[in-house]
C-alpha positions as CSV (number, residue, x, y, z in Angstrom):
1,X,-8.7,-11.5,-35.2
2,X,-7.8,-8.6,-33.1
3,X,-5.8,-9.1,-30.1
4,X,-6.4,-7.0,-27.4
5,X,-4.2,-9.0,-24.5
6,X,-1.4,-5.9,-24.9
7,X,-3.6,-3.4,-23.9
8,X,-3.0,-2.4,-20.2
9,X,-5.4,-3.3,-17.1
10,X,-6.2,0.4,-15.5
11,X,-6.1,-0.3,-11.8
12,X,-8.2,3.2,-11.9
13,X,-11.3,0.8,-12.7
14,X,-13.7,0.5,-9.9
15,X,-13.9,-3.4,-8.6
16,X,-17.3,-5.0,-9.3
17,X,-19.5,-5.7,-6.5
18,X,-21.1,-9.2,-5.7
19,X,-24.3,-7.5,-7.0
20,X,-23.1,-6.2,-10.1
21,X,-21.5,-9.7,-11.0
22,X,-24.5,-11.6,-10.7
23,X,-26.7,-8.6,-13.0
24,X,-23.5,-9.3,-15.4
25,X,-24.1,-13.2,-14.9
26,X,-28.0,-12.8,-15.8
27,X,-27.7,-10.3,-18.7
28,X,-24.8,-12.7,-20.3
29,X,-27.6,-15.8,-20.5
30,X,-29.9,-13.5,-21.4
31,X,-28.1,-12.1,-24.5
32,X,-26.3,-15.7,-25.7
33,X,-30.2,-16.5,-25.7
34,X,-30.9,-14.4,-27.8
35,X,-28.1,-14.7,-30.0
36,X,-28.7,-18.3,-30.2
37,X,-32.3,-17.7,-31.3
38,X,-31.6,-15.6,-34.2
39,X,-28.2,-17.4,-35.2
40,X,-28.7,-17.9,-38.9
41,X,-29.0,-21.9,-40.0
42,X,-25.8,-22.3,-42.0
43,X,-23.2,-24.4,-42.3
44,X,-20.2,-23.4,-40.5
45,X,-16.2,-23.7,-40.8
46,X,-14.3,-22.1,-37.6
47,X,-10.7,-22.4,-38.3
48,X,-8.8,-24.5,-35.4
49,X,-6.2,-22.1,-34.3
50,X,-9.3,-19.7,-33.6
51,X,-12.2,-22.4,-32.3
52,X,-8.9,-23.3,-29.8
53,X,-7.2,-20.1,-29.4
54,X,-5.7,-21.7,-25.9
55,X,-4.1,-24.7,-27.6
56,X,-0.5,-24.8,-29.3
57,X,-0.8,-25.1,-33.4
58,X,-1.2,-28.2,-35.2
59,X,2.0,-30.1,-36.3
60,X,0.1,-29.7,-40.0
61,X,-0.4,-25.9,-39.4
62,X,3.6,-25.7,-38.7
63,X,5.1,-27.5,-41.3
64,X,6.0,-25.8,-44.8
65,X,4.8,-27.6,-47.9
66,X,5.6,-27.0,-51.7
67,X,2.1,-25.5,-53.2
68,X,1.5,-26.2,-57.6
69,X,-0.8,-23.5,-58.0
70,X,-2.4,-24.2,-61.6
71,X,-3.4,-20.7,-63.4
72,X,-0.5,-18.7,-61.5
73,X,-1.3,-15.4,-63.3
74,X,-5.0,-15.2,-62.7
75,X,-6.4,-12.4,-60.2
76,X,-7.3,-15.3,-57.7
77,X,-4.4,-17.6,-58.1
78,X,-1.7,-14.8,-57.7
79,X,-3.7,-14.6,-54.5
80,X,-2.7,-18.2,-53.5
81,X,0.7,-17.9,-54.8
82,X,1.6,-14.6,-52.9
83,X,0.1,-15.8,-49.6
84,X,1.3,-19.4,-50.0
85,X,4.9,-17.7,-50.3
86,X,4.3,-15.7,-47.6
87,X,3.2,-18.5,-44.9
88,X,7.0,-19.7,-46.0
89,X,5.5,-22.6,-48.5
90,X,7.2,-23.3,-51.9
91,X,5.4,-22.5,-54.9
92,X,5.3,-23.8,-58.3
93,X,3.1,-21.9,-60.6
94,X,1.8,-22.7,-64.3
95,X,0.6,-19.6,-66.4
96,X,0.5,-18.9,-69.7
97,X,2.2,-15.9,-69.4
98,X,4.8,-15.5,-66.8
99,X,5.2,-12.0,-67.0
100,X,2.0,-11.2,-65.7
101,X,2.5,-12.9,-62.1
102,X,2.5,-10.0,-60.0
103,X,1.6,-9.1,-56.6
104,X,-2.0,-8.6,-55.8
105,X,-3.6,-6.2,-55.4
106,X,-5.7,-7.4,-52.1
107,X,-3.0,-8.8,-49.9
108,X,-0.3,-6.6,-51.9
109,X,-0.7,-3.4,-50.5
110,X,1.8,-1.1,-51.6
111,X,3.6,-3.3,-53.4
112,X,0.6,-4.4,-55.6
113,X,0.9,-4.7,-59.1
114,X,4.8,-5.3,-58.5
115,X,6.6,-8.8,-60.4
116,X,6.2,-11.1,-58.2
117,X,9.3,-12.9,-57.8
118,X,10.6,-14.8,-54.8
119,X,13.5,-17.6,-53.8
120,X,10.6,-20.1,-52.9
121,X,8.8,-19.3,-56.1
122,X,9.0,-21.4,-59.9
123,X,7.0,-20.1,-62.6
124,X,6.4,-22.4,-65.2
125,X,5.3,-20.9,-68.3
126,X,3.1,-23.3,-70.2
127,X,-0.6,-24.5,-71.3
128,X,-2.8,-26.5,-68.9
129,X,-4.0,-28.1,-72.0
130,X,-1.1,-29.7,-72.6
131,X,-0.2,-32.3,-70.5
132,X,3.6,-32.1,-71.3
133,X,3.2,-28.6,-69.8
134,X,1.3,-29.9,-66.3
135,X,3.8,-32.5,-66.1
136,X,6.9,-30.0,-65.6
137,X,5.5,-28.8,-62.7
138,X,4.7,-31.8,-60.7
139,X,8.8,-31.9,-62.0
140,X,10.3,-29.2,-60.2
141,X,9.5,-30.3,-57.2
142,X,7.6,-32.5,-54.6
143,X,4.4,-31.3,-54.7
144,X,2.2,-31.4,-51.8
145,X,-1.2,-30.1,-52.9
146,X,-2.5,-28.3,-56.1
147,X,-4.5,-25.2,-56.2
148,X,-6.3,-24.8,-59.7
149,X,-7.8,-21.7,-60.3
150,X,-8.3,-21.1,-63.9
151,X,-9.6,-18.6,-65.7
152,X,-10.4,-16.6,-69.2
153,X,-13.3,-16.1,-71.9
154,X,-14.7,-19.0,-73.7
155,X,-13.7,-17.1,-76.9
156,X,-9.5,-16.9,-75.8
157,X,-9.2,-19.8,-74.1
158,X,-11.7,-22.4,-75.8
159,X,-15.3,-24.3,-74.7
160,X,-13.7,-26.9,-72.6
161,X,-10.8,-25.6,-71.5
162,X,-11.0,-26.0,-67.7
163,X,-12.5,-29.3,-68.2
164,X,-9.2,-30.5,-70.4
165,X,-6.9,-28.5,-68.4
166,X,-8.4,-30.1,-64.9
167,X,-8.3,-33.4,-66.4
168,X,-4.6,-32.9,-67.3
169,X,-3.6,-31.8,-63.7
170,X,-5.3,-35.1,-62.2
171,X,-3.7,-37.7,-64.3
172,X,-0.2,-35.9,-63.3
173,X,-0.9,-35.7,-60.0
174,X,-2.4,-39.6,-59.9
175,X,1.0,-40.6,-61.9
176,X,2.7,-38.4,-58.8
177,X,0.9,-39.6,-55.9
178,X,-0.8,-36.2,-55.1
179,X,-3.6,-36.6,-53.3
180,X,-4.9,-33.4,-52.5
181,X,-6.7,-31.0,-54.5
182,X,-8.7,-27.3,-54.3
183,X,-10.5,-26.4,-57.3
184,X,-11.9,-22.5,-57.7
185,X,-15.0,-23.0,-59.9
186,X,-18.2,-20.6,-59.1
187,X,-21.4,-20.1,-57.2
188,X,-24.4,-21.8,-59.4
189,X,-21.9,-24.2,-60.4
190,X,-23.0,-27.9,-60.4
191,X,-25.9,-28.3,-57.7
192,X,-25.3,-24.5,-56.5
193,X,-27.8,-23.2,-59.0
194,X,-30.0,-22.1,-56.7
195,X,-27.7,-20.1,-54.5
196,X,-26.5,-17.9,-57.3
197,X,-28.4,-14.1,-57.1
198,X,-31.3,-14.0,-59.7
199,X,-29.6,-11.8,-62.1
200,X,-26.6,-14.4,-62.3
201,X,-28.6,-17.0,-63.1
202,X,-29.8,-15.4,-66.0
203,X,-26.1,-14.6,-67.3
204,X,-25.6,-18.6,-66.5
205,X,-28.5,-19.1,-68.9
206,X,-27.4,-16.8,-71.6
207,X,-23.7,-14.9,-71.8
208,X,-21.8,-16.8,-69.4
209,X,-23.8,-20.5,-70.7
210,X,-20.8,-22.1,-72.3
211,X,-18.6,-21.1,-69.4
212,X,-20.5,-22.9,-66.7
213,X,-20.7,-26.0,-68.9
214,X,-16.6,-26.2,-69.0
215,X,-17.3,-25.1,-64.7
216,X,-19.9,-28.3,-64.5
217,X,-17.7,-31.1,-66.6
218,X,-14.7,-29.4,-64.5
219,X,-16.4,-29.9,-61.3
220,X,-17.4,-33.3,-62.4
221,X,-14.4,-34.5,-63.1
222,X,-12.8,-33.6,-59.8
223,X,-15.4,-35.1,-58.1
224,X,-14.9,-39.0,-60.2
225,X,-10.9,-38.3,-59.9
226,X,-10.8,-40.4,-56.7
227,X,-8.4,-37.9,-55.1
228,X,-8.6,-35.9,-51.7
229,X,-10.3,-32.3,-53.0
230,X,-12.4,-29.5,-52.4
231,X,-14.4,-27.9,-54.9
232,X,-14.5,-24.0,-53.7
233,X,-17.7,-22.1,-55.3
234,X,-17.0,-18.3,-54.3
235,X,-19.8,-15.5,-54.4
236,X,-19.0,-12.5,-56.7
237,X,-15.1,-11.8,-56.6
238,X,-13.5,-8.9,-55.3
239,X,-10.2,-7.4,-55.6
240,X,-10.4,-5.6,-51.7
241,X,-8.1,-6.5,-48.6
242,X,-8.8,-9.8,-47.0
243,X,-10.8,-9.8,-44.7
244,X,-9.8,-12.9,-42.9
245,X,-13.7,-14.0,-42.5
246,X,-14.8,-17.0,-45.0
247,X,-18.4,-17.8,-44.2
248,X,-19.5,-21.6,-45.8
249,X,-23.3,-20.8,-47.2
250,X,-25.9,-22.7,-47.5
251,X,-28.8,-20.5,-48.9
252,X,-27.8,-17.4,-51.6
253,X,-24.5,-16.0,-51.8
254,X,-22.9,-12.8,-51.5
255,X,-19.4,-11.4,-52.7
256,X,-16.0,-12.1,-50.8
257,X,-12.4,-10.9,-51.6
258,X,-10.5,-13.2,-53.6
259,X,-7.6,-12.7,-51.2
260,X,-10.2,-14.3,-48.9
261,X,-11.0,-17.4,-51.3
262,X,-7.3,-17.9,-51.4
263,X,-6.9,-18.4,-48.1
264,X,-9.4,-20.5,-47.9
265,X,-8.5,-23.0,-50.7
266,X,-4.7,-22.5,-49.1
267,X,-6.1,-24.4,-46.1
268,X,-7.9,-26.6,-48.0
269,X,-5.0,-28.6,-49.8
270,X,-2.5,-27.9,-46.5
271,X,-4.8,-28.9,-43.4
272,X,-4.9,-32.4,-42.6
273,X,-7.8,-31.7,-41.2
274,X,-9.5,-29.1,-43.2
275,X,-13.2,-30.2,-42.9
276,X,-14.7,-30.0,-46.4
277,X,-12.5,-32.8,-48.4
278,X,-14.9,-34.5,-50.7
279,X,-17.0,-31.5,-50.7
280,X,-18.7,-28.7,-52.6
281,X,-18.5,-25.1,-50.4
282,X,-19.9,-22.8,-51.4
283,X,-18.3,-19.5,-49.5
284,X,-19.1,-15.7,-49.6
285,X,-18.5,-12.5,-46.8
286,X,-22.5,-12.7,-45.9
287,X,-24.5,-14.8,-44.0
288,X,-23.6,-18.3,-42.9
289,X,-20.9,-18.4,-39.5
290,X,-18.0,-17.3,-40.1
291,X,-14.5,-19.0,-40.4
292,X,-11.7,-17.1,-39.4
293,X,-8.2,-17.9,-40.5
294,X,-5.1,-17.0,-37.5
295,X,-1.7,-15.9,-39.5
296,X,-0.4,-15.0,-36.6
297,X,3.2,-15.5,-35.6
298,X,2.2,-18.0,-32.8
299,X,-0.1,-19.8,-35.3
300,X,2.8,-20.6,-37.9
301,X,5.0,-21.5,-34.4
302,X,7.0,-18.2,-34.7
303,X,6.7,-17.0,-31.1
């Protein structure tokens, strides 16, 4: 959001006449009419510290929380991991490959494509698969919520690999007493099937058939796990600046930054109370109303 309070009142201005406020007044009603009239029928998520830009942030919104991001490498979870650790969280990350955490290239700026390495940050290196793995990170520290965003070809990684890996990080985090959960799967996931774009269904149907099986058992077993989660279905992923818009979709979905789905699925496991817990959203940068996440200073209580 852009803040315009420090730009100077011009007493040069000329003062508005009793007239000319009451031609304002008319044309205001007139035009939120309008917009109401041709507001598009989504469902909407408006961040608090935006919907109540005049109230002090929420106790939950201040306090720092240790973040097991699940997949610590990939292009989207490096996204979690390097915002998480910049909001002052912990992080404790699983990757196969610890070597290739590095900043990203959305929120990164410069410094994209740099190691990633911070005091607040454990890498883990180790297979979701294996459950001795997922249990070292749940381990290292008190874990607060659990970010998995998982990726990789069926032919590297294996058919059921996000199911078994998913499954892994739920019994650790039942035998922990973690209770809440953010799972990156994709648009035409489960029931989303008809807000995927017509030429993604048909790689769903035919290239990309065995990886959205793993994404349906996946989704399916988050859902039976009991636990407090969000299932996050993105639109086509970018690797462009946040935008700092998420817009919850109910018809078809376009793309969205995956700096953007981070923060989104960020909020999701750290918000007591982040609206879509026990639910499916499905989130892209068109259509819908959006939500807009405040990293402000004042929001994190820094001013």
């Amino acid at each position: 959001c852009r803040d315009f309070s420090h730009y100077p009142y011009s007493a040069q201005w000329p003062q508005p006449t009793p007239l000319t406020m009451r031609l304002s007044a008319v044309l205001l009603f007139a035009a939120v009419g309008a917009t109401a009239a041709f507001a598009p029928r989504h469902t909407s998520f408006v961040g608090g510290s935006v919907a109540h830009r005049n109230s002090s942030p929420s106790t939950s919104a201040l306090s720092m929380k240790t973040i097991a991001v699940i997949g610590a490498s990939g292009l989207t979870a490096s996204e979690c991991v390097y915002q998480a650790l910049q909001d002052g969280d912990t992080v404790i990350g699983l990757t196969r490959n610890p070597a290739n955490l590095v900043i990203p290239k959305g929120s990164g700026g410069d410094d994209a494509g740099k190691p990633l390495t911070d005091d607040k940050l454990t890498c883990i290196g180790g297979d979701v698969t294996n459950a001795a793995d997922v249990a070292k990170v749940f381990e290292a520290g008190d874990v607060d919520g659990v970010v998995v965003a998982l990726g990789g070809k069926t032919s590297d990684v294996g058919d059921t690999m996000l199911t078994d890996g998913t499954k892994n990080v739920i019994a650790a985090m039942k035998e922990k007493g973690v209770k809440r959960l953010s799972v990156v799967t994709s648009i035409g996931a489960g029931d989303s099937k008809d807000q995927a774009p017509f030429f993604f269904k048909i790689l769903m149907m035919t290239a990309m058939k065995k990886i959205f099986a793993d994404k349906n058992e996946q989704e399916r077993a988050v859902i039976e796990s009991g636990l407090e989660y969000c299932i996050v279905r993105p639109g086509g992923l970018t690797a462009d600046a946040p935008t700092g818009v998420v817009n919850v979709i109910e018809g078809e979905a376009g793309s969205i930054t995956r700096a953007d789905v981070a923060s989104f699925c960020l909020s999701s496991v750290k918000d007591d109370d982040f609206p879509y817990i026990g639910k499916t959203p499905c989130i892209s940068s068109i259509g819908g109303t959006s939500w807009v996440k405040d990293r402000s200073k004042a929001a994190r209580g820094e001013m």
